[in-house]
C-alpha positions in Angstrom: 0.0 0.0 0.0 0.9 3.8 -1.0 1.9 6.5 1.6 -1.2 8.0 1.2 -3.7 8.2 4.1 -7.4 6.4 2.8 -9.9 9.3 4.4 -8.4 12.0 3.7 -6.3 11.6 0.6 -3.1 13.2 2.0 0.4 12.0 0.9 4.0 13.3 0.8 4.8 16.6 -0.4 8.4 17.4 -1.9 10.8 20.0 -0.4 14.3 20.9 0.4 16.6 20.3 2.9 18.4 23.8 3.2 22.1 24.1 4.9 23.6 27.0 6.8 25.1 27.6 3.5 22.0 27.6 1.5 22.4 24.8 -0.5 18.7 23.1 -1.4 18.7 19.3 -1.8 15.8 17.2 -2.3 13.9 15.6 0.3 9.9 14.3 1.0 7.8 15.4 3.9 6.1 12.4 4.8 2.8 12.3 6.5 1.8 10.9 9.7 0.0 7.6 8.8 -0.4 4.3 11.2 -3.2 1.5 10.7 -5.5 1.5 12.6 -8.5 -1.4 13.2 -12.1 0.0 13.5 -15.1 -2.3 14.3 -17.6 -0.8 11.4 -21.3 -1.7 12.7 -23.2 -1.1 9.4 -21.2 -4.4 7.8 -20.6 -6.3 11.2 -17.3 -7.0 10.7 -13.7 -5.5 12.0 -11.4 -3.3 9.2 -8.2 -2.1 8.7 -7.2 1.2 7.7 -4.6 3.6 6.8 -4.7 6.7 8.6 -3.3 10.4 8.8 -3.8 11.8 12.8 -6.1 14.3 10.7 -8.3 11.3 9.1 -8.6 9.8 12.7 -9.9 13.3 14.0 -12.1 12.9 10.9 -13.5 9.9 12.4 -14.1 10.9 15.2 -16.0 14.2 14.7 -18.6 12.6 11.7 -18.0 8.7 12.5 -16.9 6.5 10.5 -19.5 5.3 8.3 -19.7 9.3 7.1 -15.8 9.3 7.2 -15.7 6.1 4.5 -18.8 7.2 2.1 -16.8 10.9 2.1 -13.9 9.0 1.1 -15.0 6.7 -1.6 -17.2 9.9 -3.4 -14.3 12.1 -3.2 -11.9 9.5 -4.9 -9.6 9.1 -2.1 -10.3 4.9 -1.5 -12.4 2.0 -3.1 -14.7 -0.2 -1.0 -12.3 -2.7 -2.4 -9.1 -1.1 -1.0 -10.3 -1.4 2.2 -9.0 -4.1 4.0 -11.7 -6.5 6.1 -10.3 -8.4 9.0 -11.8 -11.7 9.8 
């Protein structure tokens, strides 16, 4: 799986690394992602999920049937990329 966090569609963003001297080299900015397992009620079944701190809060402020339906319309995830545990 992609760097890319699956609610909110973030993912890392180029830069430069800048010396004392000012020299610019290349370098990413990753983003803060982690899995995370949810229990998701409307299915009845446990999934897994890659997440930004930012699509967590997402979560938790519309829940996370909102959160995934968001997701998919905006084109951020499939209902097939995510992952169903057992």
């Amino acid at each position: 799986m992609s760097k890319i966090c699956q609610i909110t569609g973030k993912k890392a963003m180029n830069g430069c690394n800048v010396s004392h001297s000012k020299r610019h080299t290349k370098r990413t900015f990753d983003v803060n992602l982690f899995k995370k397992k949810f229990y998701y009620v409307e299915q009845d079944c446990w999934i897994s999920l890659t997440l930004s701190a930012n699509g967590l809060k997402t979560i938790n402020k519309k829940g996370l049937d909102a959160a995934l339906n968001d997701a998919v319309a905006k084109g951020y995830c499939e209902w097939k990329d995510i992952k169903i545990i057992g």
